[in-house]
C-alpha positions as CSV (number, residue, x, y, z in Angstrom):
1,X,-35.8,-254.9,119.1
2,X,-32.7,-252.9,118.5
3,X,-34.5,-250.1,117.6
4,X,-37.0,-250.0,120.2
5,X,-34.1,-249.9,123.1
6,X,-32.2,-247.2,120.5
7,X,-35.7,-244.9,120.5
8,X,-36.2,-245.7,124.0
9,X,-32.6,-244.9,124.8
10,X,-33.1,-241.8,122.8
11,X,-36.6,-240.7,124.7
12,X,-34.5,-241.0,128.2
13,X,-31.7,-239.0,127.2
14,X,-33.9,-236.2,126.1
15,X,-35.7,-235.7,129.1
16,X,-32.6,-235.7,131.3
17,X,-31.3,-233.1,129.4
18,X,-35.0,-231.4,129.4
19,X,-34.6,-231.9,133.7
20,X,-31.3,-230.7,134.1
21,X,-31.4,-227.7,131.8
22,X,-32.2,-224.6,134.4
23,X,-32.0,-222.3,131.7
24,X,-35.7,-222.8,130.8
25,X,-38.2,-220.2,130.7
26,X,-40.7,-220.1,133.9
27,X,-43.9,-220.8,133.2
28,X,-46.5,-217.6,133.2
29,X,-48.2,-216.6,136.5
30,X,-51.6,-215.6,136.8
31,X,-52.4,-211.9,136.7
32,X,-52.7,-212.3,140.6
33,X,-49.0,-214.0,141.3
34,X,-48.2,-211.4,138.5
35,X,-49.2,-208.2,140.6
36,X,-47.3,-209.5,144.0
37,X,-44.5,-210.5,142.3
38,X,-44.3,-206.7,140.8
39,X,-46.0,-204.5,142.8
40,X,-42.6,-203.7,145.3
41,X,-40.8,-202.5,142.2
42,X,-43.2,-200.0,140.7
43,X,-43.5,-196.8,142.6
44,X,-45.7,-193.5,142.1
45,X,-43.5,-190.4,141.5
46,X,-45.0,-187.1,143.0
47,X,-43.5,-184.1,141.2
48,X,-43.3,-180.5,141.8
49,X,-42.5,-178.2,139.3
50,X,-40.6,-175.4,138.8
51,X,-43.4,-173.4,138.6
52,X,-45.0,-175.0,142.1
53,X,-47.5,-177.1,139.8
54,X,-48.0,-181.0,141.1
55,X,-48.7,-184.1,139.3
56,X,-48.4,-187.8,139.7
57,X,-46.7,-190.3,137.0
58,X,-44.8,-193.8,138.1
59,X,-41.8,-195.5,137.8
60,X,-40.6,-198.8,138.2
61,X,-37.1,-200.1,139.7
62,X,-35.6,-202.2,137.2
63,X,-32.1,-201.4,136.7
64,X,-31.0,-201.4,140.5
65,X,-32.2,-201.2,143.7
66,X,-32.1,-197.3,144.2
67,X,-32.4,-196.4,140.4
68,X,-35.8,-195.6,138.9
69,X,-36.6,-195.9,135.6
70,X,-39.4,-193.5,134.0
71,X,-40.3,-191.3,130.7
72,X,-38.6,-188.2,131.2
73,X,-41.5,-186.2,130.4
74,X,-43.1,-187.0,133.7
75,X,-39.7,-184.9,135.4
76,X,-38.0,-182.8,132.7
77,X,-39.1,-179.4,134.9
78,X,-39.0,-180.9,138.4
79,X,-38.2,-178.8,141.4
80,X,-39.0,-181.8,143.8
81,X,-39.9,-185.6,143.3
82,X,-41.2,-188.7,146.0
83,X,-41.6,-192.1,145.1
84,X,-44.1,-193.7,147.2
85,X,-44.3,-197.5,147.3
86,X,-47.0,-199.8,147.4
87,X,-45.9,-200.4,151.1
88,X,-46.0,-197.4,151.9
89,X,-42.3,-196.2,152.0
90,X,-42.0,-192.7,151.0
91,X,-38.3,-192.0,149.6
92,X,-37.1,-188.7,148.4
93,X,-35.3,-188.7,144.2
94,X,-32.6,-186.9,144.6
95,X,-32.0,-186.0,141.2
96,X,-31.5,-187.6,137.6
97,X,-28.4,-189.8,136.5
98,X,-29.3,-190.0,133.2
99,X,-32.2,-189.2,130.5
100,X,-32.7,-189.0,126.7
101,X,-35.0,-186.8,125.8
102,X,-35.3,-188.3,122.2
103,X,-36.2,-191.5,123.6
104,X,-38.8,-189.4,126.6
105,X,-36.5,-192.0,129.1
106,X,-34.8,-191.3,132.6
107,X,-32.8,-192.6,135.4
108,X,-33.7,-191.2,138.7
109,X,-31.6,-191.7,142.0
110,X,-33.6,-192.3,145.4
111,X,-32.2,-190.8,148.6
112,X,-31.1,-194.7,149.4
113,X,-31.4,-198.5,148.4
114,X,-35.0,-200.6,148.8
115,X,-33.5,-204.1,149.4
116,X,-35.6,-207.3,147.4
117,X,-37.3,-204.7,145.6
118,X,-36.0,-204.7,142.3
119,X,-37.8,-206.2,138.7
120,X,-36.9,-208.9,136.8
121,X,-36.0,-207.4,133.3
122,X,-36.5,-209.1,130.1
123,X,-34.0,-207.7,127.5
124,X,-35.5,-209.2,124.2
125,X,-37.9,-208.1,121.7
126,X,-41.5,-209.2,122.6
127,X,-43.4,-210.9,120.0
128,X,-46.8,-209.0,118.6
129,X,-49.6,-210.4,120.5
130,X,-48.1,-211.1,123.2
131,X,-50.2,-210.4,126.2
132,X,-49.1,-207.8,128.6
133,X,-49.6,-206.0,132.1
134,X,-49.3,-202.4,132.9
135,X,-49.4,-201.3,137.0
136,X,-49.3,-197.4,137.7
137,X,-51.0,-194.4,139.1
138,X,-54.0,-193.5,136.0
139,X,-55.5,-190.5,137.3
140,X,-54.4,-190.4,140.8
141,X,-55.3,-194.0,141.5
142,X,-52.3,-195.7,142.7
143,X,-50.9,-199.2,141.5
144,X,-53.6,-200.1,139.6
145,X,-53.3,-202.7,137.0
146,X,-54.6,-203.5,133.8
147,X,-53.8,-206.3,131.0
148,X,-53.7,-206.1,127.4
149,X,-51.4,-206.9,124.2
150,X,-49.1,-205.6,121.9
151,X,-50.6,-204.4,118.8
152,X,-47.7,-204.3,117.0
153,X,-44.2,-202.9,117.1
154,X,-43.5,-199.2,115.4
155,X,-41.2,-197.0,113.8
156,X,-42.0,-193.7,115.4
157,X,-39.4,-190.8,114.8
158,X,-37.0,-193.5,113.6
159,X,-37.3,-195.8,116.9
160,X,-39.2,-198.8,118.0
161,X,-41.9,-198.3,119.8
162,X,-44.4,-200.9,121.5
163,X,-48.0,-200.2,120.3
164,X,-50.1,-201.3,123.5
165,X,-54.0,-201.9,123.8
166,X,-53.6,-201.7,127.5
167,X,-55.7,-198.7,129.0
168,X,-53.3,-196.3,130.0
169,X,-54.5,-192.6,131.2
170,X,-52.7,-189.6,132.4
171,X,-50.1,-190.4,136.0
172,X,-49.1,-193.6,133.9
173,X,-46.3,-192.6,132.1
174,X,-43.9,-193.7,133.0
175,X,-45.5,-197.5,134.1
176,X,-43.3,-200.5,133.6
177,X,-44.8,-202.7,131.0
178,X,-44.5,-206.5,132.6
179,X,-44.9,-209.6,130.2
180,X,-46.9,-212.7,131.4
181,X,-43.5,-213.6,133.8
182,X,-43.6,-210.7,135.8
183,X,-40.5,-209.0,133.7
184,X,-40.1,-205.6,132.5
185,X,-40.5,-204.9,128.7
186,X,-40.8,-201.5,128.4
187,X,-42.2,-197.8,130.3
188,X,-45.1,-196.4,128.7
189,X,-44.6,-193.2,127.1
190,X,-47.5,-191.8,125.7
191,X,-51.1,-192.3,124.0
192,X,-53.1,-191.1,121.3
193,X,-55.9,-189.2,122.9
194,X,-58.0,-189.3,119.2
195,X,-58.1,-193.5,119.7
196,X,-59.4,-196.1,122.0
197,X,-56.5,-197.9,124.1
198,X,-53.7,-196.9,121.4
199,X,-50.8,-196.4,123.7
200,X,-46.6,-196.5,122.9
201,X,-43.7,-198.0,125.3
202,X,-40.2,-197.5,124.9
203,X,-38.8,-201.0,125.1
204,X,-36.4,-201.9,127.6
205,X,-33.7,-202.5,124.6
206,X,-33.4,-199.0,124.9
207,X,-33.3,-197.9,128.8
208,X,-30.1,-200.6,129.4
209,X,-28.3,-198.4,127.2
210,X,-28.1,-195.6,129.5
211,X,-25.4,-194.8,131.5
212,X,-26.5,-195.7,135.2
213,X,-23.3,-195.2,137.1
214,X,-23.4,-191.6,135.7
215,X,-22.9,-188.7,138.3
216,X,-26.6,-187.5,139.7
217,X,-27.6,-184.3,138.8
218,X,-29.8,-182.4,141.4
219,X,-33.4,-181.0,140.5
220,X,-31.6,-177.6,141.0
221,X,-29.0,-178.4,138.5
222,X,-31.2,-179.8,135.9
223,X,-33.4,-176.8,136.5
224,X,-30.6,-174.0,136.6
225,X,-29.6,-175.7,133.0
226,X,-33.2,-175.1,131.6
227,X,-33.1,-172.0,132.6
228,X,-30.3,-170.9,131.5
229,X,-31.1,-171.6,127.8
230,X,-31.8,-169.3,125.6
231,X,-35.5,-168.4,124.8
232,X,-37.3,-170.2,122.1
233,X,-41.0,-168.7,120.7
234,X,-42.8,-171.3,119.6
235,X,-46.2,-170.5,117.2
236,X,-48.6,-173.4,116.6
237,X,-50.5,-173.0,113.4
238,X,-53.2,-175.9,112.3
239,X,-53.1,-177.3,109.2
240,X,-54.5,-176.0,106.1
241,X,-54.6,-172.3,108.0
242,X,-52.1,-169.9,106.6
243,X,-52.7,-166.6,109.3
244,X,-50.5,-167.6,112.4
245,X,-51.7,-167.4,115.1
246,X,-49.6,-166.9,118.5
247,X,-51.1,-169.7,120.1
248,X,-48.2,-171.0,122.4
249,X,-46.6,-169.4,124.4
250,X,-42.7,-169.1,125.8
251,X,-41.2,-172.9,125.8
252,X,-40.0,-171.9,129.1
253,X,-43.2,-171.0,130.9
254,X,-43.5,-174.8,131.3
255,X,-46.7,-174.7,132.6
256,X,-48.8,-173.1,129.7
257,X,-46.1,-175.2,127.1
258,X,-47.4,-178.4,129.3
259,X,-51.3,-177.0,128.5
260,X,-50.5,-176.7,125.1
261,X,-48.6,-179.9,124.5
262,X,-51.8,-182.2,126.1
263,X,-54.0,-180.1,124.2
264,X,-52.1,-181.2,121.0
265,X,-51.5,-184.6,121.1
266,X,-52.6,-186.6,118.7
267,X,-53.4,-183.8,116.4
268,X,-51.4,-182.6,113.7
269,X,-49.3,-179.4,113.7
270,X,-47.3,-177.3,112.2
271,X,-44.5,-175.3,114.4
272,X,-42.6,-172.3,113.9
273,X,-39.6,-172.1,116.2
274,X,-37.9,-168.5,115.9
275,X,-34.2,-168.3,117.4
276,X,-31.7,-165.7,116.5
277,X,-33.1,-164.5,113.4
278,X,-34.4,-167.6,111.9
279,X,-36.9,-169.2,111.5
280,X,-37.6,-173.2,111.0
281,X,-41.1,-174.6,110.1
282,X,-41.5,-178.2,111.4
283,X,-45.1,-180.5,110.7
284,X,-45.2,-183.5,113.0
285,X,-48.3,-185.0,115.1
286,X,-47.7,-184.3,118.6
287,X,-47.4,-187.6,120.3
């Protein structure tokens, strides 16, 4: 009898511990709580170039509630950028705090503060197979959202990357990856255009490391720094060819370097880069 009242005892105690512990996980929301809950945060960046080209990728505010975080690909030669809002708000970026181009991450900084709109974040390291949500702007088409899981986690150029099997098409990089809570995980990055849904996220492990109360640079600062650098020829020669052949042009006619890049990816290269009298062969996929 002792030990029934002990276990008993026991059982109770547990469960008040279990009820007043607010520390534990929510539950997961179905993939329509899952879109409400996100959709004020995510945002679809039109950018101009320097060049007067325009193209749409996404964002998603995650940090604060007038910093935007999104691969720095989708603004690395931008002359003007909007984030338009589910909503409807139209906001003006006013320039970049912070971006690593290593990592293809960047902080932008909106023209002012969107109150209650800012995502949860999840700082940990997903599992593999954990399923996953990706809302942004494929092709034009505005917060659109699509599910899928993590394939597995990578080592790509000596950094983790989340392999996705979400669909994820051109105006998407830059999407915040949500897990089943409605939390950021990562911002997709790239794809491999040779494969069916084989996409990479940067995890969000490494977009909290940047410096967000770093001074704003305007699109004409960034843009008088590009220009300013020194020219770079770049020659793209296929593998297994030995006559080079003068296939890319300038790195700073960003346009035709942009061709040129999309053209590539997934496909292996070799590159020649000739700067003040050298020369330095490099043989990477593009990614």
């Amino acid at each position: 009898m002792t030990n029934v009242k002990y276990h008993l005892a026991l059982c109770w105690g547990v469960c008040l511990v279990f009820a007043a512990n607010p520390t534990r996980l929510p539950a997961a929301l179905t993939p329509e709580k899952l879109y409400q809950k996100v959709l004020p945060s995510v945002m679809t960046l039109e950018v101009e170039t320097q060049s007067g080209e325009k193209f749409v990728g996404s964002g998603v505010l995650a940090l604060a509630d007038d910093v935007a975080v999104t691969a720095w690909h989708v603004v690395a030669n931008a002359r003007t950028v909007w984030a338009v809002f589910a909503d409807g708000q139209r906001m003006k970026v006013i320039g970049c705090i912070h971006q690593d181009a290593l990592r293809d991450l960047a902080l932008l900084k909106l023209e002012r503060p969107r109150p209650h709109g800012q995502a949860a974040l999840c700082r940990e390291q997903q599992a593999v197979a954990a399923r996953i949500y990706v809302v942004g702007t494929p092709k034009g088409y505005a917060f659109s959202i699509s599910d899928g899981l993590i394939s597995q986690i990578q080592s790509v150029d000596g950094f983790r990357e989340y392999q996705l099997s979400c669909p994820i098409s051109p105006g998407n990089s830059g999407s915040p990856i949500f897990n089943q809570r409605g939390e950021v995980i990562g911002i997709a990055s790239w794809t491999k255009s040779d494969a069916q849904n084989m996409s990479f996220a940067i995890p969000t492990q490494d977009f909290i490391r940047l410096n967000i109360s770093g001074e704003s640079r305007t699109w004409e600062q960034l843009g008088a720094t590009n220009s300013s650098a020194p020219p770079i020829k770049v020659i793209k020669i296929p593998h297994g060819q030995d006559n080079a052949a003068d296939a890319t042009p300038d790195a700073r006619n960003f346009a035709a370097f942009q061709k040129w890049y999309y053209d590539s990816i997934g496909k292996p290269v070799t590159v020649v880069v000739q700067e003040a009298g050298r020369t330095n062969i490099f043989a990477f996929t593009v990614k």
